[in-house]
Predicted model as a PDB file, atoms N, CA, C, CB and O in Angstrom, pLDDT in the B-factor column:
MODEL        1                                                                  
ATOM      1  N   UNK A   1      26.107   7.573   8.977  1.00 89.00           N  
ATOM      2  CA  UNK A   1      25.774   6.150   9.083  1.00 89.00           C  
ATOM      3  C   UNK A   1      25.071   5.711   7.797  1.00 89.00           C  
ATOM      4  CB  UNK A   1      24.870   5.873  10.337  1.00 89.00           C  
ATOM      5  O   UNK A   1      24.225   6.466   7.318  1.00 89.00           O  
ATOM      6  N   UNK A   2      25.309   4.742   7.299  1.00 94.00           N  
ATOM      7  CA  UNK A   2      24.773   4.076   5.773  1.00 94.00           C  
ATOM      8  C   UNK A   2      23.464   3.636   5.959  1.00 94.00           C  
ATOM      9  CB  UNK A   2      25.639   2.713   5.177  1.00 94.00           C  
ATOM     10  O   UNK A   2      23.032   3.258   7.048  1.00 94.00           O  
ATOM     11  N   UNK A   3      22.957   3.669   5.141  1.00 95.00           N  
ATOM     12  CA  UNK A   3      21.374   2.439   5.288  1.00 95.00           C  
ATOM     13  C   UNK A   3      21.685   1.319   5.416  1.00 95.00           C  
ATOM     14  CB  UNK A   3      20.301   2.202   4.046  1.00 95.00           C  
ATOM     15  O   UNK A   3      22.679   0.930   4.803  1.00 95.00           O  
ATOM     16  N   UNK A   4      21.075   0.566   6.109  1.00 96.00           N  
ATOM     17  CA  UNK A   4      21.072  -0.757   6.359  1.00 96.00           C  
ATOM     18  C   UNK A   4      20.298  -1.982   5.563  1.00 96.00           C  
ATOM     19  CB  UNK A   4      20.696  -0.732   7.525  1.00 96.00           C  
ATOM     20  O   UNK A   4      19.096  -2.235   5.636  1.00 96.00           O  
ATOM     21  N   UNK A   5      21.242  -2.638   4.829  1.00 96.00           N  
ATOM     22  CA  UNK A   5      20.130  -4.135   3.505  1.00 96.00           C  
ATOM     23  C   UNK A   5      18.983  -4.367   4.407  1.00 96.00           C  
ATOM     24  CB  UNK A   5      21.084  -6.329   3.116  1.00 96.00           C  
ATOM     25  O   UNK A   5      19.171  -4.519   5.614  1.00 96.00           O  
ATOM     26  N   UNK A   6      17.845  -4.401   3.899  1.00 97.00           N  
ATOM     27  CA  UNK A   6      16.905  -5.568   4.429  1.00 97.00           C  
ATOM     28  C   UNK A   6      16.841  -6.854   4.088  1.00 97.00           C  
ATOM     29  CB  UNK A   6      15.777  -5.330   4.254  1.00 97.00           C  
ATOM     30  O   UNK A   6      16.754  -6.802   2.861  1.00 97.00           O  
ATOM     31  N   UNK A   7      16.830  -7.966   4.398  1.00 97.00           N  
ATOM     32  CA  UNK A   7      17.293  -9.267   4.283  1.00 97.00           C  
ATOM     33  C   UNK A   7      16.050  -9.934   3.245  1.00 97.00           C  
ATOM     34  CB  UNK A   7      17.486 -10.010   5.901  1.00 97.00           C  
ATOM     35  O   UNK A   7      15.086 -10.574   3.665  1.00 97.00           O  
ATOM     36  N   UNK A   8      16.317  -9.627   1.852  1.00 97.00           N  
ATOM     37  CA  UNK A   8      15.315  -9.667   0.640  1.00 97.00           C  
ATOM     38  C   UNK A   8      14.343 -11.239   1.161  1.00 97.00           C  
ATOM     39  CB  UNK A   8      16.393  -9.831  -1.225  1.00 97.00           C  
ATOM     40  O   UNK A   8      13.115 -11.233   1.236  1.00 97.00           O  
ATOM     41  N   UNK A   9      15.147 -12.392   1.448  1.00 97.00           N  
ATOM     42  CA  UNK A   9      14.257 -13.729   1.381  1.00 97.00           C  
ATOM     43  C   UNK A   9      13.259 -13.325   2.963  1.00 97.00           C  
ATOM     44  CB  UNK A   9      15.507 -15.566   1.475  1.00 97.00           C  
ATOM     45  O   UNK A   9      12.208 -13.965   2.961  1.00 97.00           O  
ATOM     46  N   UNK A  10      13.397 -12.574   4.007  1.00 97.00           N  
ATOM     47  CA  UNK A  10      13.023 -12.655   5.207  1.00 97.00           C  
ATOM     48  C   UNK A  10      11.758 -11.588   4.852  1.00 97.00           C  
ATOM     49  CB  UNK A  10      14.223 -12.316   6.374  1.00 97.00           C  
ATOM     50  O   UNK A  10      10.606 -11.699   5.271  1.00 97.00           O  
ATOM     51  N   UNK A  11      12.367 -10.350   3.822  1.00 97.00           N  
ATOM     52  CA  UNK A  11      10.818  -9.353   3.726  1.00 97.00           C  
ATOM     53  C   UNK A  11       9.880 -10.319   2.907  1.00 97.00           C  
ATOM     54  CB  UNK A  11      10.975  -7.578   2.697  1.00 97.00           C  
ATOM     55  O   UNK A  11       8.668 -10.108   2.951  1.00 97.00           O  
ATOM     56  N   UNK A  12      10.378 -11.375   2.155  1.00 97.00           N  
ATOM     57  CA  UNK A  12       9.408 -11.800   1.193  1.00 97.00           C  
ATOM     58  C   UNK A  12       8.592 -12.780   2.491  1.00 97.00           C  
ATOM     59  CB  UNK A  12      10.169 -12.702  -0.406  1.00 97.00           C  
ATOM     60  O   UNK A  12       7.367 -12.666   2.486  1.00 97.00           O  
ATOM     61  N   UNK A  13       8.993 -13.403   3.215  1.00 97.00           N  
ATOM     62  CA  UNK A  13       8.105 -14.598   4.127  1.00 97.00           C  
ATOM     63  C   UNK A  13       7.765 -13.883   5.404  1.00 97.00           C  
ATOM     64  CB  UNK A  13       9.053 -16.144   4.562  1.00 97.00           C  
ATOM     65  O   UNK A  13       7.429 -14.749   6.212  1.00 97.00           O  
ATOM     66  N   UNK A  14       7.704 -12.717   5.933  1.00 97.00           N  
ATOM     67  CA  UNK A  14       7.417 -12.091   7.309  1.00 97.00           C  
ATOM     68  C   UNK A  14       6.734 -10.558   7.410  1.00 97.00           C  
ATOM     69  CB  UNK A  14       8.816 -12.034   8.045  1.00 97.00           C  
ATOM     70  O   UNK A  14       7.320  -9.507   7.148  1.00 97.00           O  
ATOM     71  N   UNK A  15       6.103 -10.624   7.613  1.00 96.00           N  
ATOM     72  CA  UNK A  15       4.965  -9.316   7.829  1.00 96.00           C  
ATOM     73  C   UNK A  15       4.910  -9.158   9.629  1.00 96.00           C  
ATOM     74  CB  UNK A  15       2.996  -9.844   7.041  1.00 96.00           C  
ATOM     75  O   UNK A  15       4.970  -9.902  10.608  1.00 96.00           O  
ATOM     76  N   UNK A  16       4.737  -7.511   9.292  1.00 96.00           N  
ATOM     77  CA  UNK A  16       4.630  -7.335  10.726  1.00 96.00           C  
ATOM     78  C   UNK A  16       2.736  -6.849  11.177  1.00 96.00           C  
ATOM     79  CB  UNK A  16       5.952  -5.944  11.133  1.00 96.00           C  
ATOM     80  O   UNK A  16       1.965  -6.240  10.435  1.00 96.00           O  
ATOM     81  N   UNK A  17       2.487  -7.295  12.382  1.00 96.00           N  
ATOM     82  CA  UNK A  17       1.023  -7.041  12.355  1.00 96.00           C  
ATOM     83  C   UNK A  17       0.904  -5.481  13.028  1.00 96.00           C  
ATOM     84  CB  UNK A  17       0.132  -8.315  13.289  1.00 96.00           C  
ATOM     85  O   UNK A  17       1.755  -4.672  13.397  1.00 96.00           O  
ATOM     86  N   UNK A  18      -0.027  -5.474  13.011  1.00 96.00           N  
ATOM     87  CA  UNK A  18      -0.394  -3.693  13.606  1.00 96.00           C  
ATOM     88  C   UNK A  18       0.419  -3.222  15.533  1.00 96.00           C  
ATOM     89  CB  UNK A  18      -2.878  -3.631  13.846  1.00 96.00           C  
ATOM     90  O   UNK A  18       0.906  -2.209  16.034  1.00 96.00           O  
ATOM     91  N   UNK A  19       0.158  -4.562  15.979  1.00 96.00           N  
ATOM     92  CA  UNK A  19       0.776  -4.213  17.353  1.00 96.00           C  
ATOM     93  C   UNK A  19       2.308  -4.653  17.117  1.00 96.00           C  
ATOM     94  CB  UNK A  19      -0.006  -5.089  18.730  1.00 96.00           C  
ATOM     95  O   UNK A  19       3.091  -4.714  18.065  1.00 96.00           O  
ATOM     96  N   UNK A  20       2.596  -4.883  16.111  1.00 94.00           N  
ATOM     97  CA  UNK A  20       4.083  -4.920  15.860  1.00 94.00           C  
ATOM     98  C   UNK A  20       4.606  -6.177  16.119  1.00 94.00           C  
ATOM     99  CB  UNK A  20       4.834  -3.962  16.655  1.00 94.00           C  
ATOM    100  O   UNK A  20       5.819  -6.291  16.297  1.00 94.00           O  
ATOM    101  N   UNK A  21       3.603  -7.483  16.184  1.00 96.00           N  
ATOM    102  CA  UNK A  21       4.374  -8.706  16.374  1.00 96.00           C  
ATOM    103  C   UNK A  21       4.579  -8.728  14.919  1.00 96.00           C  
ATOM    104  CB  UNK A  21       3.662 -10.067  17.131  1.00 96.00           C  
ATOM    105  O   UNK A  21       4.012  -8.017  14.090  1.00 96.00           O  
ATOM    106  N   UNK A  22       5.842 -10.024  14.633  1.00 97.00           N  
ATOM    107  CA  UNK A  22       6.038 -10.364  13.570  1.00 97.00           C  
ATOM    108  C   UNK A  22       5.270 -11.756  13.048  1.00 97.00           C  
ATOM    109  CB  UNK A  22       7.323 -10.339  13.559  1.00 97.00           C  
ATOM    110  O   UNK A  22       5.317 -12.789  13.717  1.00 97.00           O  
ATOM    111  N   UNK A  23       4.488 -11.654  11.652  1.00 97.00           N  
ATOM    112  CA  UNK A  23       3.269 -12.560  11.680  1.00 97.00           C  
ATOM    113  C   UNK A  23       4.299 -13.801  10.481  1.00 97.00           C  
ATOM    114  CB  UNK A  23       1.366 -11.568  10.918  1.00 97.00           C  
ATOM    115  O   UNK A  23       5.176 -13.311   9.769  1.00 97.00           O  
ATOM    116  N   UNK A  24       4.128 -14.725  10.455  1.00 97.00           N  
ATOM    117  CA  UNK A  24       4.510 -15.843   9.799  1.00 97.00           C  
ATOM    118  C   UNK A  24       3.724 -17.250   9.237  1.00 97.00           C  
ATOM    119  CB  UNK A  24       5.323 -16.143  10.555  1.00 97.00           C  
ATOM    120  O   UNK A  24       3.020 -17.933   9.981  1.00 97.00           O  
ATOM    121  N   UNK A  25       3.989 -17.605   7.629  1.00 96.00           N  
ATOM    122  CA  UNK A  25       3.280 -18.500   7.377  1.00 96.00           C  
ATOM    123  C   UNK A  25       3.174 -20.183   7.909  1.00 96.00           C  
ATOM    124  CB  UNK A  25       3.458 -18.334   6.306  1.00 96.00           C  
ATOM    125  O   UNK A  25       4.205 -20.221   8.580  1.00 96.00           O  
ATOM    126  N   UNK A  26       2.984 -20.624   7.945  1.00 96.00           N  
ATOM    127  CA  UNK A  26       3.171 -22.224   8.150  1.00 96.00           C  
ATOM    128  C   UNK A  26       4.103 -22.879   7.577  1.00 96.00           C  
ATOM    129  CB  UNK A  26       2.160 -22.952   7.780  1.00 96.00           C  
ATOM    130  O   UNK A  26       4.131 -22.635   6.370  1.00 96.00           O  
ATOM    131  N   UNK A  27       4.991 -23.709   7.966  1.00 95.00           N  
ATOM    132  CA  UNK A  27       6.050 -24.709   6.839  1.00 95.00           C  
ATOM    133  C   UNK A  27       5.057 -26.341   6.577  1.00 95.00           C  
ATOM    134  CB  UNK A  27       8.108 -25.208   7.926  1.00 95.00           C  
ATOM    135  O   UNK A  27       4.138 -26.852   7.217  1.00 95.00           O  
ATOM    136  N   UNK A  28       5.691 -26.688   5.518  1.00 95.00           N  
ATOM    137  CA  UNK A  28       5.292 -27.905   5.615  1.00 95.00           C  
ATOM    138  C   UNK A  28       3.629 -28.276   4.489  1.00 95.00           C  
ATOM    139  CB  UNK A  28       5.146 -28.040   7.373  1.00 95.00           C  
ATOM    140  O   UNK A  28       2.958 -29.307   4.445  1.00 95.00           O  
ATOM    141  N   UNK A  29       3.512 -27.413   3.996  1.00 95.00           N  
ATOM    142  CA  UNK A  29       1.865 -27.255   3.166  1.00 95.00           C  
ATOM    143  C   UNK A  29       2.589 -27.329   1.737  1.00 95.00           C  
ATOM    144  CB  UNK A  29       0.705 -25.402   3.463  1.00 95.00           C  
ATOM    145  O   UNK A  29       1.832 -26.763   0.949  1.00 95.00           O  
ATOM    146  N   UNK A  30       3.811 -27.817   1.020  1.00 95.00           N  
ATOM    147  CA  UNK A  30       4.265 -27.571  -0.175  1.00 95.00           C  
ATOM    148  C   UNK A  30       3.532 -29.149  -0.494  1.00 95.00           C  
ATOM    149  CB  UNK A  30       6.065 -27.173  -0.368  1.00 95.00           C  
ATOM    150  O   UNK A  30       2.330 -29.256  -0.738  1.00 95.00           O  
ATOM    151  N   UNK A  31       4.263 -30.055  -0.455  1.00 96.00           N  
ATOM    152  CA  UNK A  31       4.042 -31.497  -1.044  1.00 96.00           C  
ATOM    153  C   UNK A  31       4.064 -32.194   0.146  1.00 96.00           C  
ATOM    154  CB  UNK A  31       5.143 -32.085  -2.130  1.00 96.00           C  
ATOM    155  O   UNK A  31       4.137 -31.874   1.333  1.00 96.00           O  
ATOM    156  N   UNK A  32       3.964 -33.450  -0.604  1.00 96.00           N  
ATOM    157  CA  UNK A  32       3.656 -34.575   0.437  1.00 96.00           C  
ATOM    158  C   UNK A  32       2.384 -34.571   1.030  1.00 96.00           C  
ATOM    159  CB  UNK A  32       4.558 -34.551   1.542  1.00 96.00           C  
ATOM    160  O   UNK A  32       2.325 -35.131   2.125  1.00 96.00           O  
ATOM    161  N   UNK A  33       1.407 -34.108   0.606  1.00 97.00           N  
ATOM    162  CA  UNK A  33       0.021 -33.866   1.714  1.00 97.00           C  
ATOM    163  C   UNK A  33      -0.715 -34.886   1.470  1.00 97.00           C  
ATOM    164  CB  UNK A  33      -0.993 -32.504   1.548  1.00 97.00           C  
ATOM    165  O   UNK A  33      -1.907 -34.740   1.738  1.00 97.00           O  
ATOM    166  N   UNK A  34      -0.375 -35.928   1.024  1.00 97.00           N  
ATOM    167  CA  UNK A  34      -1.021 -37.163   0.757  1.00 97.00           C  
ATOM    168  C   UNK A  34      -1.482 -37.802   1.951  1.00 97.00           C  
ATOM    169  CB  UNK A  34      -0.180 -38.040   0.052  1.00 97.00           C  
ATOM    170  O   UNK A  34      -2.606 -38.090   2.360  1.00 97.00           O  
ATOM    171  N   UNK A  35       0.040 -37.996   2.550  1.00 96.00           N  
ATOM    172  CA  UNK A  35       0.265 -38.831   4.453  1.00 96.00           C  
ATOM    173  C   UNK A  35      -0.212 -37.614   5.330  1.00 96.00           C  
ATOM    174  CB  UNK A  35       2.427 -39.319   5.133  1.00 96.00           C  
ATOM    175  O   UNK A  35      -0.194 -37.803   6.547  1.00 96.00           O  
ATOM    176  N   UNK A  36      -0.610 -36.466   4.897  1.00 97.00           N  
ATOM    177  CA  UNK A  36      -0.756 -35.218   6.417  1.00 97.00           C  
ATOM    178  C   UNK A  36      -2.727 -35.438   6.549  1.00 97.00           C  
ATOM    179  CB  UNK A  36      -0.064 -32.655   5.757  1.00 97.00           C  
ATOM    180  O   UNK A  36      -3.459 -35.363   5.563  1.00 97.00           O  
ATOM    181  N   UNK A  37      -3.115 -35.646   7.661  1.00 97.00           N  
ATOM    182  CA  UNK A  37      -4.565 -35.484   7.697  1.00 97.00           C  
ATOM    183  C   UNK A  37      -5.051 -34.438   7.360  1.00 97.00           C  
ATOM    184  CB  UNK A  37      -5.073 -35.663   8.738  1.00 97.00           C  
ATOM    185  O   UNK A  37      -4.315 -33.458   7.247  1.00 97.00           O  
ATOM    186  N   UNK A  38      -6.449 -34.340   7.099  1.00 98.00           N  
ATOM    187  CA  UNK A  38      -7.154 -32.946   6.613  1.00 98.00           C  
ATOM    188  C   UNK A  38      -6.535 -31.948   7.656  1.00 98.00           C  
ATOM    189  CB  UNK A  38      -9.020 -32.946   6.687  1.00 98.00           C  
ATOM    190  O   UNK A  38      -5.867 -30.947   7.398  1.00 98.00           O  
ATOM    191  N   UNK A  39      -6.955 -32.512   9.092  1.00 97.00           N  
ATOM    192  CA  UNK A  39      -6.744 -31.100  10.141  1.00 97.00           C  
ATOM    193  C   UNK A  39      -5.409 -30.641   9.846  1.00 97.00           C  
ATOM    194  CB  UNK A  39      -6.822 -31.398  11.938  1.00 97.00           C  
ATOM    195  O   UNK A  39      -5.435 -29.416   9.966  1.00 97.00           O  
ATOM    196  N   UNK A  40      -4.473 -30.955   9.581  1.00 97.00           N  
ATOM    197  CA  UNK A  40      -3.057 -30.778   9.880  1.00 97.00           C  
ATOM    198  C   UNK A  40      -2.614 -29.729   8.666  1.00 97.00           C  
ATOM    199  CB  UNK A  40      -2.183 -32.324   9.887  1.00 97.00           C  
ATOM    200  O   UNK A  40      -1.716 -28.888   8.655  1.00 97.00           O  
ATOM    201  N   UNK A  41      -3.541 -30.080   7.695  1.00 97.00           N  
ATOM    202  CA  UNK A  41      -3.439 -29.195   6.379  1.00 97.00           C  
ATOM    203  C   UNK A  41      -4.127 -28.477   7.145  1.00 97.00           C  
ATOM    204  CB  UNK A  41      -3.956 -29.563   4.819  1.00 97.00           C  
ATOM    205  O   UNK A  41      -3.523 -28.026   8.118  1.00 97.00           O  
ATOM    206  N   UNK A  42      -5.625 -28.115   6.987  1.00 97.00           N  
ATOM    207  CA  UNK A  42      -6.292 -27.283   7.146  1.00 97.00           C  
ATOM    208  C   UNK A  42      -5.865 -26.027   8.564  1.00 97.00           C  
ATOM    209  CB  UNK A  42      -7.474 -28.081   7.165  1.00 97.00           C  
ATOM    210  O   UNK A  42      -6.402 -24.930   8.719  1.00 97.00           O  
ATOM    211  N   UNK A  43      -4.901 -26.563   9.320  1.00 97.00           N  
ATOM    212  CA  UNK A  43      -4.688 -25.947  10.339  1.00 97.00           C  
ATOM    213  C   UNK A  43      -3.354 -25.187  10.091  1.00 97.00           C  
ATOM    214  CB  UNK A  43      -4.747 -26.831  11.437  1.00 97.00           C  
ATOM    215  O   UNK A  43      -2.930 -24.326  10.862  1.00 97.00           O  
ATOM    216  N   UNK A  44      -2.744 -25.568   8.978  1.00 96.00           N  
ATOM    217  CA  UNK A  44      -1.008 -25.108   8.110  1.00 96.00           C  
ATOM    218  C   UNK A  44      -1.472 -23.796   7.421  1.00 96.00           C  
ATOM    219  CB  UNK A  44      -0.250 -26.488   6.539  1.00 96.00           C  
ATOM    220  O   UNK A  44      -0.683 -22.853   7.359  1.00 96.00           O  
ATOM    221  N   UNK A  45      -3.161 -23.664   6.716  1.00 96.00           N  
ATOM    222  CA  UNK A  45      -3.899 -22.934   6.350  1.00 96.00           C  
ATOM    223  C   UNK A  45      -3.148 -20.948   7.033  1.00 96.00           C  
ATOM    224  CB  UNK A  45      -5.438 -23.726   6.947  1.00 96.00           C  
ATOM    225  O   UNK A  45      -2.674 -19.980   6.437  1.00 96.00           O  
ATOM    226  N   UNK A  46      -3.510 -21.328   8.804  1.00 96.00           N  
ATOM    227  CA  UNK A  46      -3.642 -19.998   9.232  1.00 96.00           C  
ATOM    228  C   UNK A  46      -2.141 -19.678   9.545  1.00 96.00           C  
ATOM    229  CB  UNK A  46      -4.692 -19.814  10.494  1.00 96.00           C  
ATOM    230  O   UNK A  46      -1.411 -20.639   9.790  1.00 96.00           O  
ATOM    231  N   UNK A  47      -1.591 -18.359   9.559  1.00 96.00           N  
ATOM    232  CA  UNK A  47      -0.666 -17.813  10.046  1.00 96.00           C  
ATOM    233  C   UNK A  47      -0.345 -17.761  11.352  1.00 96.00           C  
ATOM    234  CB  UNK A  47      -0.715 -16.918   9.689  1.00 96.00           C  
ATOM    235  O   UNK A  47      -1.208 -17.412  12.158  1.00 96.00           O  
ATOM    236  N   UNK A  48       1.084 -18.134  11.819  1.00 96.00           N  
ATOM    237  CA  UNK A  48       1.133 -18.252  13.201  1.00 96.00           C  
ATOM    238  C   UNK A  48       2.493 -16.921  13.326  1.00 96.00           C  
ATOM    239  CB  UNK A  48       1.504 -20.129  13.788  1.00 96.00           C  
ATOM    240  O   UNK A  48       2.935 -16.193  12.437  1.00 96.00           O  
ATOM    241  N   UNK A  49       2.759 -16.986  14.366  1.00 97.00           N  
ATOM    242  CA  UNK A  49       3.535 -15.739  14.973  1.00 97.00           C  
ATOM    243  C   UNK A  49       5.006 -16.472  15.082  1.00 97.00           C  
ATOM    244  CB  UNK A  49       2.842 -15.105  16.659  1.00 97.00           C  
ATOM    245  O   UNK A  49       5.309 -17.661  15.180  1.00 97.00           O  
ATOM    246  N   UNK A  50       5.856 -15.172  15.022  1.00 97.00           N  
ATOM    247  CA  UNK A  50       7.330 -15.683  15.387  1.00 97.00           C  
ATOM    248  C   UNK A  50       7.811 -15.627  16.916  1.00 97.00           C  
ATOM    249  CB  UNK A  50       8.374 -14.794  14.577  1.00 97.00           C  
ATOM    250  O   UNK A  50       7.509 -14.735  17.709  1.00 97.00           O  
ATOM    251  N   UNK A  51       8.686 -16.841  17.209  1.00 97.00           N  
ATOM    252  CA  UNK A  51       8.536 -17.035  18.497  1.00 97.00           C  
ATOM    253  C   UNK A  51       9.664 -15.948  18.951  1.00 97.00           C  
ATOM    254  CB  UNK A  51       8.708 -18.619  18.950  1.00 97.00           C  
ATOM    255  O   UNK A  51      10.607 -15.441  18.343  1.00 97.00           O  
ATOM    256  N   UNK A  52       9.125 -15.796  20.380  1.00 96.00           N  
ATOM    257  CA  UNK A  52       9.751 -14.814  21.061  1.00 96.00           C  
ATOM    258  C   UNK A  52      11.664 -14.834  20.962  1.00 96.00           C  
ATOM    259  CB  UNK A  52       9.121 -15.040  22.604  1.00 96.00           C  
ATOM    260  O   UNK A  52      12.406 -13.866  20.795  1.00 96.00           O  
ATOM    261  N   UNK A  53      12.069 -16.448  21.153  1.00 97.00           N  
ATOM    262  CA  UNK A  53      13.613 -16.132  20.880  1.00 97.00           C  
ATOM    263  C   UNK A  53      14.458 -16.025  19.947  1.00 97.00           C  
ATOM    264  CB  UNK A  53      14.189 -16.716  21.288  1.00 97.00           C  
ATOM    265  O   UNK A  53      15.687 -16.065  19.992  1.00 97.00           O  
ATOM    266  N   UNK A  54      13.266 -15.790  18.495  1.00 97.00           N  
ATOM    267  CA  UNK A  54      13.723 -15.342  17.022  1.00 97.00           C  
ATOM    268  C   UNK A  54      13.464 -13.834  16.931  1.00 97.00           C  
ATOM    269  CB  UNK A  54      12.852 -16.150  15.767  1.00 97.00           C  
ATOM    270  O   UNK A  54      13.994 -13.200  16.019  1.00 97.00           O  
ATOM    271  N   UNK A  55      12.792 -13.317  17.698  1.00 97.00           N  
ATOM    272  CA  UNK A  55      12.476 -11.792  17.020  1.00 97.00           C  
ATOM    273  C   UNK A  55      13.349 -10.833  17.476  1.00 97.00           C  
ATOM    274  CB  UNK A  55      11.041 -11.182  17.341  1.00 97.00           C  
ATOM    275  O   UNK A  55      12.993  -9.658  17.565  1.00 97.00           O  
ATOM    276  N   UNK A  56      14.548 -11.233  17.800  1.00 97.00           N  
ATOM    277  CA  UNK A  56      16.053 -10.468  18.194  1.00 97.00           C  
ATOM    278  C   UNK A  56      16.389 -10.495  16.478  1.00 97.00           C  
ATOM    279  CB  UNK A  56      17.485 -11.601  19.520  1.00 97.00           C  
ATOM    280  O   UNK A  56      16.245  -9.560  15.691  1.00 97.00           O  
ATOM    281  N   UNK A  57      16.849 -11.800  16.211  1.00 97.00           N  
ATOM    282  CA  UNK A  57      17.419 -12.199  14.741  1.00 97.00           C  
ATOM    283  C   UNK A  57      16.520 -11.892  13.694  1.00 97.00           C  
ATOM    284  CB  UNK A  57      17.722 -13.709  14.578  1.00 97.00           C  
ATOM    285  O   UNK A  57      16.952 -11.955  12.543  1.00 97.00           O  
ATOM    286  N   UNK A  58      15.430 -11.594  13.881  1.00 97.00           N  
ATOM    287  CA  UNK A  58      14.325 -11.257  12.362  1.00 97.00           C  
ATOM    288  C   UNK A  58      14.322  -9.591  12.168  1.00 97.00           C  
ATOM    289  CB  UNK A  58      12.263 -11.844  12.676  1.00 97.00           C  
ATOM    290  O   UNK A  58      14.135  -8.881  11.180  1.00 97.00           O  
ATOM    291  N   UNK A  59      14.635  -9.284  13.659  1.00 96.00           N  
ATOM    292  CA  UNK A  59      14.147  -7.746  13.601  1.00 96.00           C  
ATOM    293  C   UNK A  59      15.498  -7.129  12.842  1.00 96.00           C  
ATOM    294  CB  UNK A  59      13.798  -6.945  15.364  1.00 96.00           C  
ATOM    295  O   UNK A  59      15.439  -6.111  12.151  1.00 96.00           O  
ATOM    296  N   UNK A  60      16.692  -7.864  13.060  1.00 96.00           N  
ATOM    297  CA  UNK A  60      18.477  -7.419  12.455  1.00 96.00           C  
ATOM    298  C   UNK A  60      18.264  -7.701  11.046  1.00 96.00           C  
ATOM    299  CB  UNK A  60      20.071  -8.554  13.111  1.00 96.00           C  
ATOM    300  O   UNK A  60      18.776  -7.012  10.163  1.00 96.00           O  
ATOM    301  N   UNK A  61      17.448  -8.797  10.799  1.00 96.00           N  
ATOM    302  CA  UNK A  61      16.780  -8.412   9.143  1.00 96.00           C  
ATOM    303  C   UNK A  61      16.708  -7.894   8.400  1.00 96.00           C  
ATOM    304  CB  UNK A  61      16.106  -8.252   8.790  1.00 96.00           C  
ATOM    305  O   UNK A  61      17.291  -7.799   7.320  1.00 96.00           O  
ATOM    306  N   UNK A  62      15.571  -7.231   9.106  1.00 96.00           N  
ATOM    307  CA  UNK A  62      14.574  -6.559   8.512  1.00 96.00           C  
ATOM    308  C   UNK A  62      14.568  -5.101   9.480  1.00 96.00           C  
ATOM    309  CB  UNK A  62      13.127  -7.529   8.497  1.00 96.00           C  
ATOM    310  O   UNK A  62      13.800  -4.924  10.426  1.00 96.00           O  
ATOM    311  N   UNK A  63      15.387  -4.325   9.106  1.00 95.00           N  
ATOM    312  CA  UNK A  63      15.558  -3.439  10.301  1.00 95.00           C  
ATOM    313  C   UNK A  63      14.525  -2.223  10.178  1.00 95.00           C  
ATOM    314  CB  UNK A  63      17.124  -2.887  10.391  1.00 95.00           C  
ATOM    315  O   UNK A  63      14.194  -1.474  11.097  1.00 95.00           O  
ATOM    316  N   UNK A  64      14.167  -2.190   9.100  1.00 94.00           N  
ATOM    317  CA  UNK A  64      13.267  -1.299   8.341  1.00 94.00           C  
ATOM    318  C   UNK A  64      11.397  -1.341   8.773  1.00 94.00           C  
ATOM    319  CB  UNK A  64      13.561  -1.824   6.684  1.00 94.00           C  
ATOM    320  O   UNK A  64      10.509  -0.521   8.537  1.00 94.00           O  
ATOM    321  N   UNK A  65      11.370  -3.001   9.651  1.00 86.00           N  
ATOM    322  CA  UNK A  65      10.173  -3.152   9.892  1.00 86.00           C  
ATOM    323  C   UNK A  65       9.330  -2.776  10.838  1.00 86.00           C  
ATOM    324  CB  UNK A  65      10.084  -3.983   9.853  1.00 86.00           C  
ATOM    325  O   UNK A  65       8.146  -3.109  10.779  1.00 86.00           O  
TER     326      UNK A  65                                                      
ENDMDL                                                                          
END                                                                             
């Protein structure tokens, strides 16, 4: 059986945490933050998790993770 690619743009934006969820940054914090309120930035700040009916398709990825 061959090695399997890891999906280069998906290892660069997705980390896995110690209990093995997959951890993910915020979208939306590039530009435009003129019209976004402080909270909305400041809350784009923390890392949120990948939702349960993506981590079939992230894990075929990144099979390595």
């Amino acid at each position: 059986m061959p090695k399997l690619k890891t999906h280069r743009g998906a290892a660069k934006r997705l980390s896995a945490t110690g209990t093995g969820k997959i951890k993910r940054n915020k979208a939306f914090k590039q530009h435009i933050l003129t019209s976004k309120s402080p909270k909305r930035k400041r809350n784009m700040r923390h890392s949120g998790l990948v939702a349960a009916v993506d981590v079939a398709a992230v894990k075929k990825m990144l099979p390595y993770m």
